[in-house]
DOPAMI-463562 format. One line per 5 residues: for each residue x, y, z of C-alpha. Coordinates in pm, whole numbers, plus 50000, padded with zeros to 5 digits. Layout:
BEGIN
X,Y,Z | ...
// end
This chain:
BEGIN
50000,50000,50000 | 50283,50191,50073 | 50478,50165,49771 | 50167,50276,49585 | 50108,50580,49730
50508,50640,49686 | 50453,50538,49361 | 50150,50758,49238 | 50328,51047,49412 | 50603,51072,49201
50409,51044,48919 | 50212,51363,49031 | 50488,51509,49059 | 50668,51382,48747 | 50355,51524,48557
50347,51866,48712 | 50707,51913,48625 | 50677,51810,48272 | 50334,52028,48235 | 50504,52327,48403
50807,52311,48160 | 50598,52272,47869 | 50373,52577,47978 | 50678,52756,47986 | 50780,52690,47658
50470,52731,47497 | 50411,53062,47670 | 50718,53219,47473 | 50698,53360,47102 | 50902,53484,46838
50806,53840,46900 | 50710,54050,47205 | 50592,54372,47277 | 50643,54648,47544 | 50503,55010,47633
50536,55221,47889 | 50196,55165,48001 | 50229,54808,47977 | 50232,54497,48264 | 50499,54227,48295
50151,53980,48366 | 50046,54004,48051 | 50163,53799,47754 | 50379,54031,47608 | 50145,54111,47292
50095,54421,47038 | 49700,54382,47236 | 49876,54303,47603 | 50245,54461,47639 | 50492,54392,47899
50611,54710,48083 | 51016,54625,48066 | 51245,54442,47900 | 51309,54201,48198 | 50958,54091,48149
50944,54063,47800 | 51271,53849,47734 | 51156,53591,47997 | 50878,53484,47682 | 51060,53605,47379
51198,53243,47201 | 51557,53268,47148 | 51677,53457,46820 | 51366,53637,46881 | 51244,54025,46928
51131,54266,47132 | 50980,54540,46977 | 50899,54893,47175 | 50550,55011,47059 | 50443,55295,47300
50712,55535,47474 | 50848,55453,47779 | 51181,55395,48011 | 51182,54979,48033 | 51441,54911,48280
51795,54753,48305 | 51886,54398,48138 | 52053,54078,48107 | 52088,53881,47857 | 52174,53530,47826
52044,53392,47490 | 52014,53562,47081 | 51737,53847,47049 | 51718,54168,46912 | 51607,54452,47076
51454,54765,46876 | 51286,55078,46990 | 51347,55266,46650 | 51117,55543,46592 | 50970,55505,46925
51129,55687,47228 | 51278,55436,47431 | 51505,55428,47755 | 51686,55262,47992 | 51734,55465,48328
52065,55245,48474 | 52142,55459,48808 | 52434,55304,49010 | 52384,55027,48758 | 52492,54858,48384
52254,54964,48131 | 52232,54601,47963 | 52461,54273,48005 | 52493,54051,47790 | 52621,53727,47886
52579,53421,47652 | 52783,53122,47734 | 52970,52962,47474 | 52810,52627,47445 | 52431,52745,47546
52221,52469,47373 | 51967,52519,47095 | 52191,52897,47053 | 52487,52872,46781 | 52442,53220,46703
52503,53400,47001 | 52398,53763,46862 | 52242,54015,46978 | 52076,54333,46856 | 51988,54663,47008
51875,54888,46804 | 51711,55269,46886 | 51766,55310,47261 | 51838,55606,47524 | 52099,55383,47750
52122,55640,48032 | 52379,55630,48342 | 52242,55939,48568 | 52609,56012,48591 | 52644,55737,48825
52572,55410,48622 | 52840,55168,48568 | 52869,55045,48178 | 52611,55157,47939 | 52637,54814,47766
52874,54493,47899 | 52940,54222,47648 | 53073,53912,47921 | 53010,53631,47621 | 52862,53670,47301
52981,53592,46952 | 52832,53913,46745 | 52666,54241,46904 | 52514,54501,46747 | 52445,54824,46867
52242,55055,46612 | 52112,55411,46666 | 52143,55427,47034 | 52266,55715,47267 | 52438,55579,47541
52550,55873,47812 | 52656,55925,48182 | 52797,55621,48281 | 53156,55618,48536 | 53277,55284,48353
53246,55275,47984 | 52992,55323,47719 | 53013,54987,47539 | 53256,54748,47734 | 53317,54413,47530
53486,54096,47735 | 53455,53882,47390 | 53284,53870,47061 | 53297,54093,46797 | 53165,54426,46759
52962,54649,46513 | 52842,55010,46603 | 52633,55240,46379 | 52473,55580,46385 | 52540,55570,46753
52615,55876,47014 | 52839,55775,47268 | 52909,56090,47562 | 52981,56222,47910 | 53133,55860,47999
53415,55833,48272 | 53625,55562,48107 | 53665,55504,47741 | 53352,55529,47507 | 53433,55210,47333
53620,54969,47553 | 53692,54663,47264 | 54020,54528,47485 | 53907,54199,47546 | 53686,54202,47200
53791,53986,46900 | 53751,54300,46697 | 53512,54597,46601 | 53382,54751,46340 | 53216,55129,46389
53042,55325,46168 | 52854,55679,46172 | 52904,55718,46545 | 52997,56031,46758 | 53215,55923,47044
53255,56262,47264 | 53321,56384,47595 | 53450,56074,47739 | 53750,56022,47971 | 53884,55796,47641
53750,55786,47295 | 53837,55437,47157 | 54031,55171,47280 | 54117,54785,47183 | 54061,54647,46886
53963,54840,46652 | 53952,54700,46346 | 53788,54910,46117 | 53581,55304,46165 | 53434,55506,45955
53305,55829,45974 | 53348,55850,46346 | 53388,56166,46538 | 53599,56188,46785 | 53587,56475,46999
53674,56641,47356 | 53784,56301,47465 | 54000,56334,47816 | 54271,56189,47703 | 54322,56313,47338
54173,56188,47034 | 54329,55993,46749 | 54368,56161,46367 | 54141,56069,46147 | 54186,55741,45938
54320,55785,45606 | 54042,55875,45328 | 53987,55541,45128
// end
C-alpha cells in the first residue's frame, strides 16, 4: 500500500514538472511587445504589452524580438540567449542609476543557441552620471548596437569581454572611462558614430571606423583614418 502511494506520488509530481516546463515553453513567442503603460503579467502582445524588458525576454523564444510600441523607460537587462532589441522610431530608455545599462552574457556552448547575437537597436541607454557600463558584452559571439545614445555612465559606454563588435549611427558621451572599451573584443567595426566627451575615445581592437567623430575626449583623440 505503501509503495503505491510512493509510487502515484512521484508520478504527480513527474507530471506537474513536465506540464510546468511545457507551459513555459509554449508561453514564449518569436516576437514580444512592450510600452510604457504596459504589465509584465500580461503575455507580452501588440493587444497586452509587457512594461520592461526584463519581462518581456523571459517569453521572447531565442533569436527572437522585442519590439517597443508605445514610449516609455523599460528598465535595466541581462541577457543570456540571441534576440534583438529595437525601439526605433519610438522613444525608448533605459534609466541604469548606480547600475549597467544592459549585460549581455551568453555562454559559449548554450544549447539550441549557435548564434550567440544580439541586437539593440534605437535606445536612450542612460547612466544618471552614476551608472556603471552603458552596455557589457561578458560572452557573446556578434553584438550590434544601432542608433542608440548611450551617456553618463563612470565605467564605459560599450565594454566588450569577447565577441565581435559592430556600432552604427550611435552617440556615445559624458562617459568616465573610454567610450568604446573593445580590449578583450575579437575585433570591432564602427560606423557613423559620435564618440565625445568621454575620459577615452576608443580603445582595443579596433579593426575598422568610419566616419566617426571623435571629439573632447579626456585623454586626446586619434587623427582621422586615412580617406579610402
Amino acid at each position: 500500500m505503501m509503495n503505491n502511494f510512493r509510487l502515484a506520488l512521484r508520478t504527480s509530481a513527474l507530471f506537474a514538472v513536465t506540464f510546468l516546463f511545457v507551459s513555459v515553453v509554449q508561453a514564449q513567442v518569436t516576437r514580444t511587445w512592450v510600452s510604457g503603460v504596459g504589465d509584465d503579467l500580461n503575455a507580452c502582445s501588440r493587444t497586452a504589452p509587457c512594461r520592461t524588458f526584463a519581462g518581456a525576454i523571459a517569453k521572447t523564444n531565442t533569436g527572437g524580438e522585442i519590439t517597443v510600441m508605445a514610449p516609455g523607460g523599460f528598465g535595466t537587462l541581462i541577457i543570456r540567449k540571441s534576440i534583438t532589441i529595437d525601439g526605433t522610431a519610438i522613444p525608448s530608455s533605459i534609466l541604469a542609476a548606480q547600475a549597467t545599462g544592459i549585460t549581455i552574457d551568453i555562454p559559449f556552448r548554450r544549447q539550441g543557441d549557435t548564434k550567440r547575437a544580439v541586437r539593440i537597436r534605437g535606445l536612450s541607454i542612460n547612466g544618471l552620471g552614476n551608472g556603471i557600463n552603458g552596455i557589457n558584452v561578458i560572452a557573446a559571439r556578434n553584438v550590434s548596437v544601432e542608433d542608440c545614445v548611450i551617456d553618463g555612465f563612470t565605467a564605459n559606454g560599450i565594454n566588450v569581454q569577447a565577441g565581435t563588435l559592430f556600432v552604427r549611427n550611435t552617440t556615445i558621451r559624458n562617459n568616465a572611462g573610454t567610450g568604446i572599451n573593445a580590449t578583450g573584443a575579437a575585433g570591432a567595426a564602427i560606423s557613423d558614430t559620435t564618440v565625445i566627451f568621454n575620459g577615452t575615445g576608443l580603445a582595443g581592437t579596433v579593426v575598422k571606423y568610419c566616419c566617426v567623430v571623435l571629439y573632447g575626449n579626456k585623454n586626446g583623440d586619434p587623427p582621422p583614418p586615412p580617406a579610402p
